[in-house]
LODOFI-766678 format. One record per residue (C-alpha): residue number from 1; chain; residue in one letter; y, x, z. Coordinates in steps of 0.25 Angstrom, whole numbers, plus 2048, in hexadecimal, padded with zeros to 3 digits. Layout:
<nodes>
<node num="NUM" cadena="A" residuo="a" c2="Y" c1="X" c3="Z"/>
...
</nodes>
This chain:
<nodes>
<node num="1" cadena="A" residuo="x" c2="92B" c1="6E4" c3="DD4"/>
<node num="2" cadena="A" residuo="x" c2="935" c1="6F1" c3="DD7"/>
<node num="3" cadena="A" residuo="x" c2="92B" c1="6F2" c3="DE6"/>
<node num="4" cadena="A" residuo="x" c2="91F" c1="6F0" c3="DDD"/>
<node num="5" cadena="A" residuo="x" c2="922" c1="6FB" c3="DD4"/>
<node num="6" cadena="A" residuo="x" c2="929" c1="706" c3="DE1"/>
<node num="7" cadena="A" residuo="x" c2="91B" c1="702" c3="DE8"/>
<node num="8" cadena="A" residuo="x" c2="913" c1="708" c3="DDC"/>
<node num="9" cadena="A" residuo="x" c2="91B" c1="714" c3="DDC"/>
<node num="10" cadena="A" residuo="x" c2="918" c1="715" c3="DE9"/>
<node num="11" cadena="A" residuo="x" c2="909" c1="715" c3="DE8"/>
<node num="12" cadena="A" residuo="x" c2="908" c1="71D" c3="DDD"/>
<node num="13" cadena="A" residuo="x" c2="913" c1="729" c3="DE3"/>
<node num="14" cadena="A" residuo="x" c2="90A" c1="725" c3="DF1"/>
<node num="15" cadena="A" residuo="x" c2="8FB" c1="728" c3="DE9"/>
<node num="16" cadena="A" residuo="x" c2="901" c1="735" c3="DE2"/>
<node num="17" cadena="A" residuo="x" c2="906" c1="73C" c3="DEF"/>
<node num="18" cadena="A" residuo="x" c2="8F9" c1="739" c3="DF7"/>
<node num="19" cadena="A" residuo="x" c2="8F3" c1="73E" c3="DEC"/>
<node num="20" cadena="A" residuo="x" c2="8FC" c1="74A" c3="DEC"/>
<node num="21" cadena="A" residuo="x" c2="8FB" c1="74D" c3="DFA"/>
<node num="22" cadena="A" residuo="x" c2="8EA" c1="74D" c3="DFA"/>
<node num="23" cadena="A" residuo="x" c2="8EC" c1="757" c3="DEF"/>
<node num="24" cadena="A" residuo="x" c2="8F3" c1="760" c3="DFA"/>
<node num="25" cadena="A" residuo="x" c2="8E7" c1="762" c3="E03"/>
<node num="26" cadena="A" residuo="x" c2="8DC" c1="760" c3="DF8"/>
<node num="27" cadena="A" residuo="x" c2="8D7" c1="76A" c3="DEC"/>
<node num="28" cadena="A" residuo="x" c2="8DD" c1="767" c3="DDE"/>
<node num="29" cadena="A" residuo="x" c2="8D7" c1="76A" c3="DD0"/>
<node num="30" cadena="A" residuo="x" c2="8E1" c1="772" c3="DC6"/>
<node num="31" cadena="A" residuo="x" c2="8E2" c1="76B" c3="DBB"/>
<node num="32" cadena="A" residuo="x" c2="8EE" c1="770" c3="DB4"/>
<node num="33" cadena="A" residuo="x" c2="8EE" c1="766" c3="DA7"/>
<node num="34" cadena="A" residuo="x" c2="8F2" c1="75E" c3="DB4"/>
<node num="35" cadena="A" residuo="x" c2="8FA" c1="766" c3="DBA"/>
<node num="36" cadena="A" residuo="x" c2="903" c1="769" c3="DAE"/>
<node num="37" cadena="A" residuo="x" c2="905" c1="75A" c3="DAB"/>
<node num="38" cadena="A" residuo="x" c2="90A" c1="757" c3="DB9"/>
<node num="39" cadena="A" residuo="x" c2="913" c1="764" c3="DB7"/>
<node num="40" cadena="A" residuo="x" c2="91A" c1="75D" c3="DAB"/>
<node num="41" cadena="A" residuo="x" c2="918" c1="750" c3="DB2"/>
<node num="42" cadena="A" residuo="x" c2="920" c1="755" c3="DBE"/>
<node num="43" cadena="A" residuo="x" c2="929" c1="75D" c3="DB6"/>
<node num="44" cadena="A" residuo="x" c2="92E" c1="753" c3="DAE"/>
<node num="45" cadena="A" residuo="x" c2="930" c1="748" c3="DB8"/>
<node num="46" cadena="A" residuo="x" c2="939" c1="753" c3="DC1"/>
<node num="47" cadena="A" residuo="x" c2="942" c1="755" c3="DB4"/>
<node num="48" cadena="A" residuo="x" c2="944" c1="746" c3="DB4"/>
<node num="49" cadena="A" residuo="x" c2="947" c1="745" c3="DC3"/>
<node num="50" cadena="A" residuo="x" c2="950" c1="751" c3="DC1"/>
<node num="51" cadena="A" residuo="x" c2="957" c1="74A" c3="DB8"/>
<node num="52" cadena="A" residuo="x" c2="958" c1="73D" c3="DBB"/>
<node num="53" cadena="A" residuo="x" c2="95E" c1="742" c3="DCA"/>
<node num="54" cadena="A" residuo="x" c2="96B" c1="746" c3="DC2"/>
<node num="55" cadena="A" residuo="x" c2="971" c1="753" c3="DBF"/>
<node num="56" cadena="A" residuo="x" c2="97C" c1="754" c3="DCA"/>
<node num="57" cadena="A" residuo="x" c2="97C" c1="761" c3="DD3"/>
<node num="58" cadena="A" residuo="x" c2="975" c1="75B" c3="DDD"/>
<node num="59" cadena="A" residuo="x" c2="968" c1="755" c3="DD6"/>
<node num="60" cadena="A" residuo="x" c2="969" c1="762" c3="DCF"/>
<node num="61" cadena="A" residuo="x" c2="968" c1="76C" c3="DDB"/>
<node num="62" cadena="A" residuo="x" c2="95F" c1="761" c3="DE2"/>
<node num="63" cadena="A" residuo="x" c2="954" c1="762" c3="DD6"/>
<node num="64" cadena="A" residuo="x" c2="954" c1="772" c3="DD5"/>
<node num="65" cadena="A" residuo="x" c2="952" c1="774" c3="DE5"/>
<node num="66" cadena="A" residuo="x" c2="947" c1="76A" c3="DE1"/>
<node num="67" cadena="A" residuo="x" c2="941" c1="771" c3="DD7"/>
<node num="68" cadena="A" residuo="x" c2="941" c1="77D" c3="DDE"/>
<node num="69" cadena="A" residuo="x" c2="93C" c1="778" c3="DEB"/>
<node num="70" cadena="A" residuo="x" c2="930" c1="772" c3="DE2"/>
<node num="71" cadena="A" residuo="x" c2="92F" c1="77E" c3="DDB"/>
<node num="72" cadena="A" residuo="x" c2="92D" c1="788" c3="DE8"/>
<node num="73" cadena="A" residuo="x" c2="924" c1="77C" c3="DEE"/>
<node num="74" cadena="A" residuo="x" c2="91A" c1="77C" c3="DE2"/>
<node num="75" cadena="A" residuo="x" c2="91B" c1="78C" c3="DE3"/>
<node num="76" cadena="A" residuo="x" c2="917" c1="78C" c3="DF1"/>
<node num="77" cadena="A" residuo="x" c2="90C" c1="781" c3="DEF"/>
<node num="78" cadena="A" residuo="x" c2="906" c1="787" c3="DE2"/>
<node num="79" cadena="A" residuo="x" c2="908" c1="795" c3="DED"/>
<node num="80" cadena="A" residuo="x" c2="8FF" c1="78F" c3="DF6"/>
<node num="81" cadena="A" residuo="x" c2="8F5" c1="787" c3="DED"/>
<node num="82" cadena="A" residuo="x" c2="8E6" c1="789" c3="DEF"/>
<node num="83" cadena="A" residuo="x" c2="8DD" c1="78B" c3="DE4"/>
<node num="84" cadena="A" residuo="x" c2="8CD" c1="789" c3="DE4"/>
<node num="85" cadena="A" residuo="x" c2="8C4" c1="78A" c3="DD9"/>
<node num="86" cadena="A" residuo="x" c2="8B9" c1="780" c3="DD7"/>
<node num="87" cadena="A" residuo="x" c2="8B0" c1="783" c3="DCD"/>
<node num="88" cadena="A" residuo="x" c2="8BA" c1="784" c3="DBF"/>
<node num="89" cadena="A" residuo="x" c2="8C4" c1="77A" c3="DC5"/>
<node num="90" cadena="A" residuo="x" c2="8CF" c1="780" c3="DCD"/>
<node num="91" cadena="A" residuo="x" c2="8D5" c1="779" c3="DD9"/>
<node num="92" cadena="A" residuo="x" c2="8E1" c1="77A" c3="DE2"/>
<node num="93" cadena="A" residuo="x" c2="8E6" c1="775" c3="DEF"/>
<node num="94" cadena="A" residuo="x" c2="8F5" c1="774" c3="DF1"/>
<node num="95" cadena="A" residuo="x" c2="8FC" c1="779" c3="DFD"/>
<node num="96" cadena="A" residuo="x" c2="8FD" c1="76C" c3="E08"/>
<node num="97" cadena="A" residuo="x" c2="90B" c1="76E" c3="E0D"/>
<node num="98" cadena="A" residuo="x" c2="911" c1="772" c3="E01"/>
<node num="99" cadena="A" residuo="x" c2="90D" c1="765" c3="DF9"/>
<node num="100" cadena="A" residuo="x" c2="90F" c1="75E" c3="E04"/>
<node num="101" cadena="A" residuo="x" c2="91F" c1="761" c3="E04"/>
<node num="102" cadena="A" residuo="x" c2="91F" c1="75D" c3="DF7"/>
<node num="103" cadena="A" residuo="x" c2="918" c1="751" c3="DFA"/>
<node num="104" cadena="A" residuo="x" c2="922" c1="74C" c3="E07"/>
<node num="105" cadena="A" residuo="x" c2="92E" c1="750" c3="DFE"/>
<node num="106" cadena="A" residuo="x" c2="92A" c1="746" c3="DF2"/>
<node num="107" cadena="A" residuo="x" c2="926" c1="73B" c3="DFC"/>
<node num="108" cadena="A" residuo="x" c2="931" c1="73C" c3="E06"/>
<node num="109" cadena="A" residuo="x" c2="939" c1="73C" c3="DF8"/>
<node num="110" cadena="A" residuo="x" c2="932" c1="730" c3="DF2"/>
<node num="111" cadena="A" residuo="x" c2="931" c1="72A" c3="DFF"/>
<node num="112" cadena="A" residuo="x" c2="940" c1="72B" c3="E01"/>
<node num="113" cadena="A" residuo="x" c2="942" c1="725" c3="DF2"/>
<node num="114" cadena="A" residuo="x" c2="93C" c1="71A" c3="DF3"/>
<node num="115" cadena="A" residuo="x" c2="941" c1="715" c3="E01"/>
<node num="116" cadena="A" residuo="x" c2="94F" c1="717" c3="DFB"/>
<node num="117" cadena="A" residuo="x" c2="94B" c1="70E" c3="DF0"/>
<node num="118" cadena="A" residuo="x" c2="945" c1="703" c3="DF7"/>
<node num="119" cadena="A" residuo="x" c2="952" c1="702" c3="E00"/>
<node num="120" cadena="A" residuo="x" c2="95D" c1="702" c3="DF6"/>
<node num="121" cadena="A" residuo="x" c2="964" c1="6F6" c3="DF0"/>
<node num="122" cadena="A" residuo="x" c2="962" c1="6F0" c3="DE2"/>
<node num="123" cadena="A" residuo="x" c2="970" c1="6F6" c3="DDD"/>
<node num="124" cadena="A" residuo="x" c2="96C" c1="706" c3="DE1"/>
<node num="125" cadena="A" residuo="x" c2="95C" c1="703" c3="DDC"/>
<node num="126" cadena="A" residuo="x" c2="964" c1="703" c3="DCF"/>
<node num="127" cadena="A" residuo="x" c2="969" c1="710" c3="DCE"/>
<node num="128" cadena="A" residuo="x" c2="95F" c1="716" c3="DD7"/>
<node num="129" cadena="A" residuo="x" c2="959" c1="724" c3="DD1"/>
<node num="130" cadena="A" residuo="x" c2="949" c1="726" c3="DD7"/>
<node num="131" cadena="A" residuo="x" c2="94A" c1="734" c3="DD2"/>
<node num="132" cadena="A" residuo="x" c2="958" c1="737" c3="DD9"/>
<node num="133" cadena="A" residuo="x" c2="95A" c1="72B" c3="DE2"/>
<node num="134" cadena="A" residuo="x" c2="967" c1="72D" c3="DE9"/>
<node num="135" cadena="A" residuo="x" c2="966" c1="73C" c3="DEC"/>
<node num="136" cadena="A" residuo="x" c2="969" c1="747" c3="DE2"/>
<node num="137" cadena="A" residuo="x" c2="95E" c1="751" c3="DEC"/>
<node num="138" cadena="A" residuo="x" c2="953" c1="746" c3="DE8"/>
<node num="139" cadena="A" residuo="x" c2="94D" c1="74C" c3="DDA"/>
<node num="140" cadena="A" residuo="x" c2="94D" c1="759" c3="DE1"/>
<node num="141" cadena="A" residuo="x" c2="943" c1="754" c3="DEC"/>
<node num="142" cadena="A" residuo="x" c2="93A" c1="74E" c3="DDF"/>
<node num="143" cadena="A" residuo="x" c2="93C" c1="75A" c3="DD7"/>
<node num="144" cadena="A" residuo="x" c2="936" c1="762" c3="DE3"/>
<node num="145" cadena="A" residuo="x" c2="928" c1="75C" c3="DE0"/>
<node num="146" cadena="A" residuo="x" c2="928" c1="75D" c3="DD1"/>
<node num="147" cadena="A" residuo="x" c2="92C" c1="76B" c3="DD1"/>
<node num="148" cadena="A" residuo="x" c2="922" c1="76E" c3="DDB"/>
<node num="149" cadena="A" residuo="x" c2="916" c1="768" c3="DD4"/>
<node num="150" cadena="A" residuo="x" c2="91C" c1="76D" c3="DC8"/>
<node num="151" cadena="A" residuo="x" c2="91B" c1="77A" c3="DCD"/>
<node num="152" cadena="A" residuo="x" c2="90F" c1="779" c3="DD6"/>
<node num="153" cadena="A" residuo="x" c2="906" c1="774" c3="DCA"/>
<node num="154" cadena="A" residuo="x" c2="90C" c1="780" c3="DC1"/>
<node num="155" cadena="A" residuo="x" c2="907" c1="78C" c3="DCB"/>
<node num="156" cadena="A" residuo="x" c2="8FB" c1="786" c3="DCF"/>
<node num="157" cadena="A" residuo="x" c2="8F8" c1="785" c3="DBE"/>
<node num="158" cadena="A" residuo="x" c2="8FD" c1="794" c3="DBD"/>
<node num="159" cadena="A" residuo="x" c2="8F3" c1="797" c3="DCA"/>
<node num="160" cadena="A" residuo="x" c2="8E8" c1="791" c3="DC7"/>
<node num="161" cadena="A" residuo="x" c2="8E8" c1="799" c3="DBA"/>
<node num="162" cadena="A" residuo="x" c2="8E6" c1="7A5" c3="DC2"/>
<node num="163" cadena="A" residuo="x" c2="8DB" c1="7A0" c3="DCD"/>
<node num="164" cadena="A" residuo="x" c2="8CF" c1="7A7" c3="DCA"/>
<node num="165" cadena="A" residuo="x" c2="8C2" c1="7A0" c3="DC3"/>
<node num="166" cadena="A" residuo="x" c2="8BA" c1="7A2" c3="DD0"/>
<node num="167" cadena="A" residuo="x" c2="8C1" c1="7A4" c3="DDC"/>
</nodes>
């Protein structure tokens, strides 16, 4: 049932980053009742990985480096974003290589989680931590994306405010 249930995951993490990755090279509606939901969504689910990887010195310097690697990543992205207007609707196209970073971090990260699950014993599956695993540095890598997007979806709400009507 437990292979069942990691294969699920799997497929749905899977669908959500081709998803992700086609929204690199392809034109984007604003539509910030949607972006402000993932902001709280992503923002709230950081908080709990922060605090579920502990509060030693380690996981501590692990999860600001992170944030602030997300936070200058999103600032770059939002930097580079593209903005077209067609018709009333506003549409942006993300920076490839800078969503594409943040794309190979979080799959090389889930990637990496997952294989150590599948190869430990009964007895560590026990007290095995998906947010933290073994290694304090690991919510650091996850915080990176949340504060990207988190960031990245702010500017490009604060941007598209001043795109002209007609461009």
């Amino acid at each position: 049932m437990q292979q069942i249930i990691i294969l699920l995951i799997v497929c749905l993490v899977g669908f959500r980053i081709v998803r992700r990755v086609r929204r690199n090279f392809s034109w984007s509606e604003i539509r910030v009742k949607r972006m402000t939901v993932r902001i709280v969504l992503l923002a709230v689910v950081g908080v709990i990985f922060m605090t579920g990887s502990g509060f030693n010195t380690v996981s501590i310097v692990s999860d600001i480096l992170g944030i602030l690697v997300g936070a200058a990543l999103g600032v770059a992205g939002a930097s580079m974003t593209v903005f077209e207007r067609r018709g009333n609707e506003l549409y942006y196209k993300a920076n490839a290589w800078n969503g594409g970073v943040v794309t190979v971090l979080f799959v090389g990260r889930f990637a990496y989680r997952l294989y150590e699950m599948m190869t430990m014993s009964d007895v560590d599956r026990q007290s095995f931590n998906f947010a933290a695993g073994n290694s304090h540095w690991a919510s650091g890598l996850m915080l990176i994306m949340f504060a990207y997007y988190v960031v990245y979806y702010a500017l490009l709400m604060s941007k598209s405010k001043r795109v002209p009507a007609h461009s």
